[in-house]
N, C-alpha and C positions, 0 to 999 in steps of 0.2 A: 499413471500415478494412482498408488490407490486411496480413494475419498475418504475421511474421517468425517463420520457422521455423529452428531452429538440429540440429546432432547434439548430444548430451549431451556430445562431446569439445568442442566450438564451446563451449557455454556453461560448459563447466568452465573453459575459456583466458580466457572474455572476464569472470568473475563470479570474486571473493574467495571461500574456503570455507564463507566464512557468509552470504554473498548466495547463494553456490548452495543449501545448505539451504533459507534461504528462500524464494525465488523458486520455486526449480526442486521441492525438495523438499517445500513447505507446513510448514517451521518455522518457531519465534515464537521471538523474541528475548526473553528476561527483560523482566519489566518496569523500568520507571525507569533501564535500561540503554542505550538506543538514542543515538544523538548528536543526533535530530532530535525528541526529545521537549520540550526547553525551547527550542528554536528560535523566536524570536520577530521575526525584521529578515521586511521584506518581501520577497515574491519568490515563484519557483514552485518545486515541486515535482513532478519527471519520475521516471518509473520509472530505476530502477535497472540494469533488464534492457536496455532499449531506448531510452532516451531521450525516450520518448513524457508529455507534458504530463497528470499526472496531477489534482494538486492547486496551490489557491493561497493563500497567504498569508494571505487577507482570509475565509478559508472554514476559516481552524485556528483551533483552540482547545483551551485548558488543560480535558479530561475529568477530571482526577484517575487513568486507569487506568493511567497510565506506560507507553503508546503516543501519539506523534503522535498526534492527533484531528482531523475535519476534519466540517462539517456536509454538504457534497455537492463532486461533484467536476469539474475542471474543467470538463467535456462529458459529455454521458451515457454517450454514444459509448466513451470511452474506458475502463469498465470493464465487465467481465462478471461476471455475478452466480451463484453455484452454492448447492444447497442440501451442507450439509455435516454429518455426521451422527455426525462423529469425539469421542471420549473423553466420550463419553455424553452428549452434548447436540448440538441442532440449530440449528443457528445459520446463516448466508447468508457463503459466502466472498465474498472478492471478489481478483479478478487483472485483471491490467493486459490490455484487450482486446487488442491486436495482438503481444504475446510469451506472452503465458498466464502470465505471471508470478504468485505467491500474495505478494500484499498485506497480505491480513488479512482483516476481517470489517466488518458492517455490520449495528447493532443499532435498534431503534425507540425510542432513547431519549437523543437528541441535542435541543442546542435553537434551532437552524435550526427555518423554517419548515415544512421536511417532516418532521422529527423523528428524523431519523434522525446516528446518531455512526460514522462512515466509521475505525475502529481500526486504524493501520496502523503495521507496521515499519518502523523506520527503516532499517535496513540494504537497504530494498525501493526504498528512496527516496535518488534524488539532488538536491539543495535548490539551486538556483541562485539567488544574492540578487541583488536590482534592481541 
């Protein structure tokens, strides 16, 4: 995939102050606070940073943890996986492959076939319905 690289003045013009946090910065939105957490019409879900096809509609689900939830994502391709070591725990980031954007995180305890629950911010994400 190829990377979309910006200056930090680029991405502060093209992102809202709270998508830059996120994205740019690896901040989390409160929970139960996001606009994409009770989202339920069908459709896709592109990063927010790039427009790049993250998630889809038929792959969310209500976690209870007051983030969007999503069992896997649209293509493998399109995210990159970090280990993260922050506020004293270890947990798997995950950011949008081709802008580096910080999405969220990805735990073993979703109930998709692979088992894993894809936690991501809403403000990370732009929702385009069918």
């Amino acid at each position: 995939m190829e990377k979309l690289e910006l200056s930090e003045a680029e991405w502060r013009e093209r992102l809202s102050p709270v998508q830059y946090h996120v994205l740019r910065e690896a901040g989390t939105e409160r929970a139960f606070s996001g606009s994409l957490n009770l989202e339920k019409r069908e459709g896709e879900f592109h990063c927010g940073g790039c427009g790049t096809l993250l998630f889809r509609s038929t792959d969310k689900y209500d976690s209870g943890s007051g983030w969007p939830s999503f069992t896997e994502p649209a293509s493998p391709d399109v995210i990159a996986e970090y280990r993260d070591t922050s506020h004293g725990m270890i947990r798997i980031e995950v950011r949008c492959a081709k802008c580096d954007g910080h999405l969220g995180h990805v735990f073993p305890d979703g109930p998709g076939e692979n088992g894993l629950r894809y936690c991501i911010n809403s403000v990370s994400l732009d929702f385009q319905p069918d």
